[in-house]
N, C-alpha and C positions, 0 to 999 in steps of 0.2 A: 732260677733257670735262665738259661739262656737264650735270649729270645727276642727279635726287634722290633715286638709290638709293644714289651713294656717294661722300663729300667727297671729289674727287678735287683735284688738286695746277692744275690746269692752270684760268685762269680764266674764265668765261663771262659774256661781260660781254650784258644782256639788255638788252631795250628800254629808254631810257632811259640807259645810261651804268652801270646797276647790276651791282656783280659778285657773280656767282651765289653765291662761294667765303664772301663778306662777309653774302649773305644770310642764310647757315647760324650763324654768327658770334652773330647778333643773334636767333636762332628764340627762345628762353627768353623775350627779353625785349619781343617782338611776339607778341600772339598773331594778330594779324591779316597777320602776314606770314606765320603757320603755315599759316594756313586756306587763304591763295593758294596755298602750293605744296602742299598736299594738293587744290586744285581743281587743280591742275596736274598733277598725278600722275595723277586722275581721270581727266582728260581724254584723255590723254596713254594713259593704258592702255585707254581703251574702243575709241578710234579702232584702237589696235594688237590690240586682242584682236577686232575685227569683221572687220579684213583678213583674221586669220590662219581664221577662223571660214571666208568666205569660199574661201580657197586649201584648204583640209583638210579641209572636210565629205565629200566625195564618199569621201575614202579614209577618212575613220572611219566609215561607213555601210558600205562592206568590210569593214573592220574587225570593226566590233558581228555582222554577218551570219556572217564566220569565227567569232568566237568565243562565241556564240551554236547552233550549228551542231552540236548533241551527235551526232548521227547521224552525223557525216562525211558528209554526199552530197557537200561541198564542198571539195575535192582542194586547189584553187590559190586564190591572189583571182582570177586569171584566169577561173579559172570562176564567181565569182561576179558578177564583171562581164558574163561573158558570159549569163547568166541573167536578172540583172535587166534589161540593157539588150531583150534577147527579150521577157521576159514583161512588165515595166513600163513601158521605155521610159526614155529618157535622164534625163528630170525626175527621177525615182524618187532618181536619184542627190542629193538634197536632201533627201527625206524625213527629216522630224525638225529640219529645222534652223531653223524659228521660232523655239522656244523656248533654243537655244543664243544669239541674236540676240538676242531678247528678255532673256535674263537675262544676255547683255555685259555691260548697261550696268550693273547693281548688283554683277553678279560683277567685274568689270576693276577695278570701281573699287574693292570691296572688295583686288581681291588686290595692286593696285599702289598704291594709295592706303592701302589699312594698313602694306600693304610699306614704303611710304615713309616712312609716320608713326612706324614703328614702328624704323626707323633712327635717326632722327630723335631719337628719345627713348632708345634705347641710347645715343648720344653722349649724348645730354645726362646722363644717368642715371653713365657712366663717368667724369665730370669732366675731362674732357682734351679741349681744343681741336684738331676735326681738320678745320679749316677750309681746312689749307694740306698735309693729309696722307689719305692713303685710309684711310677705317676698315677693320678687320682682315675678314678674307672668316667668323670666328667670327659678329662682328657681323648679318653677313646673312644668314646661316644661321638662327641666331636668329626675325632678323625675317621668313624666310621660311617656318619652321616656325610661327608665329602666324598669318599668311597662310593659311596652309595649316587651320587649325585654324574661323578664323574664317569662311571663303568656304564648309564642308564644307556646310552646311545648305542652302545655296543651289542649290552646284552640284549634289545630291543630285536637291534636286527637278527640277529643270532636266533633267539626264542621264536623268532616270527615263522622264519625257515624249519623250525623244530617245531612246532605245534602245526603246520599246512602239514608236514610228513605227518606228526603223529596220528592226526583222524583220518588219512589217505588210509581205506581198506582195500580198497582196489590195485591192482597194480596197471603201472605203465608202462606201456609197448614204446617197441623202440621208434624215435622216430616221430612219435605222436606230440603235439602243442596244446591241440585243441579238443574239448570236448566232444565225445562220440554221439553223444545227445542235448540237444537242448535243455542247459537249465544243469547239468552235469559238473561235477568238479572237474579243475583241469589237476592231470595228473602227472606226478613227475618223477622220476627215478632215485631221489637223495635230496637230504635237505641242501645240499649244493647246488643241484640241479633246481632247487626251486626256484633258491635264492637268486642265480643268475637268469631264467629265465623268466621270472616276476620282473624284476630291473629292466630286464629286456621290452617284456611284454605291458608291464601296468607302469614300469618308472619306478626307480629307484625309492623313490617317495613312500611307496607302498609297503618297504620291507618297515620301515621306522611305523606302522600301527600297533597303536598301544602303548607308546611313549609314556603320557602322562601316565596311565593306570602300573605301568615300569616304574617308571618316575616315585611314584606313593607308595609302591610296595620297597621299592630299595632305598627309600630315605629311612628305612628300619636297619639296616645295618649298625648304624648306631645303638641300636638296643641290642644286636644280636652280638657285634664284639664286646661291647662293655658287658652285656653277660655271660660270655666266654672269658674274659679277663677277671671277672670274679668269682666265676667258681673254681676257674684252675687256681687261683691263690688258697680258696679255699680248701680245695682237693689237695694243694699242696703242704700245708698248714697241718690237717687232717693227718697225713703218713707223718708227719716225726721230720722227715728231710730235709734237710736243708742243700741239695746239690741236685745235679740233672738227673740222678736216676729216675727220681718220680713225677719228672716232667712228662716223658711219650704217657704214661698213664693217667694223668690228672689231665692233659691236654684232649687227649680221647674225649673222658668223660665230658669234658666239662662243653667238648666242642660238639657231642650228642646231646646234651641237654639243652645248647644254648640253641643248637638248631630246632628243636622241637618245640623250646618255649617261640619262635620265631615265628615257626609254621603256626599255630594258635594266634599270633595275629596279624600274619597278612594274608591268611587264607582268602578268606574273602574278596579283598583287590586281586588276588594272582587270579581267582575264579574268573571274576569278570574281565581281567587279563588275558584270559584265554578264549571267554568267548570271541571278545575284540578279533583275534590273531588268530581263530580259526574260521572265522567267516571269507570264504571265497575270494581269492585275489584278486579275480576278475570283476568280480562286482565292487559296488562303490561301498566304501568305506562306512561301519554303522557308528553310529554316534554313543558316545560314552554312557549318558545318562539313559537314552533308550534301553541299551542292553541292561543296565540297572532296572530298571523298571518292570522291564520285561522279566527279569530273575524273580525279584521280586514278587510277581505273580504269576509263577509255573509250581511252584510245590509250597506246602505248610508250613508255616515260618519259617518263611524264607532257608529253606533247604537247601535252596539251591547254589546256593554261598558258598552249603559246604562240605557239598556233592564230591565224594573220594577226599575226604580228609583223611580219615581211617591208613588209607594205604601212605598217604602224602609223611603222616607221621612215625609211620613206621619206615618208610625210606630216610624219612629225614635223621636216624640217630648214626645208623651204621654210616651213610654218606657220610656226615659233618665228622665223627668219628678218627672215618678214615683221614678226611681233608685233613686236619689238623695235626692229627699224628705226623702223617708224613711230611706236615708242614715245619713241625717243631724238633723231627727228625734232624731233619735238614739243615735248619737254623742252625743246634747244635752237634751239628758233625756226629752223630749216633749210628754209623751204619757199620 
């Protein structure tokens, strides 16, 4: 399949007559044929990380509200859908996702476009031609823990601005900065509007909470690509073919499962990620361990960890699903 996350064996012959496998062959010695498939990678991962944004916002807005949710009033996501839908109305269910949107397009591209390049440069870096052979699943592990490393600051602020929206029930008047009562959330029309008027009002400083807890949950990227790169070889192995057809299919799969086995283990960190990132902007900053602690003893072992899993994994197959289809689409000119 043809594909710039991993020299696979099967040829993709692209516009032109050129084949993909030959591209890779010659990356050292072009560097203007690097640059194209890192705009390809680009491209390629923004379009896929918009769909999946699209398909999965609604249940990560359950999501952030389950685990967010220290009091338990919220039993099931059932009830929490059934609440929002009451008291906010259907729209509600988007809340926060500008700023997911808006920073697609510098996050995908960093996480699939270093992803790539950073493949890319392991081969080259190990001296061994694997033009006509898969590189080892060590390899993208690798390049997907740098991924993971690199995109942290981005998606930091981005999520910060997306989780202040997501537990906003209330809505905000025009006009309005400050709370109408003491002790009250400040309220704000979009995760845009939060984002600039946090900057404005707390310092820029404030949108980057939850970094490190960012930080530990996306250094897993490296298990999430290395297990999407092996079960699509698997999936692909599986059907009999050797050519692109059973690529969009095995990519799906393999990019729902690899997201699910994901979700099972950084739940936990994204949890306390989110309590971080939903505590009030205007108040000062809670400390990492505390909120641990504090999890720690609000419900029976430790529940509270993993408060709206349930819906998290069921968002998680169709999202990563989508991501990758249309990621692997792209790559190989399937449209």
């Amino acid at each position: 399949a043809g594909t710039p996350i991993s020299a696979m064996s099967d040829p993709d012959l692209r516009p032109g007559g050129v084949n993909y496998g030959d591209l890779r062959k010659i990356r050292v010695a072009s560097p203007e044929l690097e640059t194209g498939l890192e705009l390809l990678d680009f491209g390629a991962g923004v379009v896929g990380g918009c769909a999946g944004i699209f398909v999965g916002h609604p249940f990560d807005l359950i999501k952030t509200r389950m685990q967010a949710d220290s009091a338990g009033t919220l039993k099931h996501p059932v009830d929490a859908v059934k609440l929002l839908l009451r008291n906010e109305g259907a729209r509600a269910l988007f809340k926060g996702i500008e700023t997911p949107l808006l920073g697609n397009v510098p996050i995908q591209a960093v996480v699939f476009g270093v992803y790539g390049a950073s493949l890319r440069n392991i081969a080259g870096y190990s001296n061994e031609d694997w033009t006509d052979r898969e590189q080892p699943l060590m390899h993208h592990f690798i390049a997907g823990v740098i991924t993971g490393i690199v995109q942290t600051p981005m998606v930091t602020v981005c999520d910060f601005a997306k989780v202040q929206m997501q537990v906003q029930t209330a809505k905000a008047n025009k006009g309005k900065r400050e709370p109408l009562i003491a002790g009250q959330r400040m309220l704000y029309k979009n995760s845009v509007d939060c984002a600039l008027s946090v900057a404005r009002h707390q310092g820029a400083h404030t949108l980057f909470r939850g970094t490190a807890a960012t930080l530990a949950r996306d250094l897993t990227y490296g298990q999430y690509f290395a297990t999407y790169e092996g079960l699509k070889r698997l999936f692909v192995s599986w059907s009999g073919e050797s050519n692109n057809v059973s690529t969009p299919i095995a990519s799906a799969l393999a990019g729902g499962l690899s997201g699910l086995t994901g979700w099972l283990l950084i739940y936990p960190i994204d949890a306390v990620k989110t309590r971080l990132q939903a505590h009030p902007a205007e108040l000062p900053k809670r400390r990492t361990f505390d909120v641990i602690r504090e999890m720690a003893k609000e419900r029976p072992h430790y529940g509270a960890f993993t408060r709206g899993l349930g819906v998290t994994l069921i968002r998680s197959v169709p999202v990563n699903m989508v991501t990758f289809l249309f990621y692997e689409l792209i790559i190989s000119s399937k449209w």
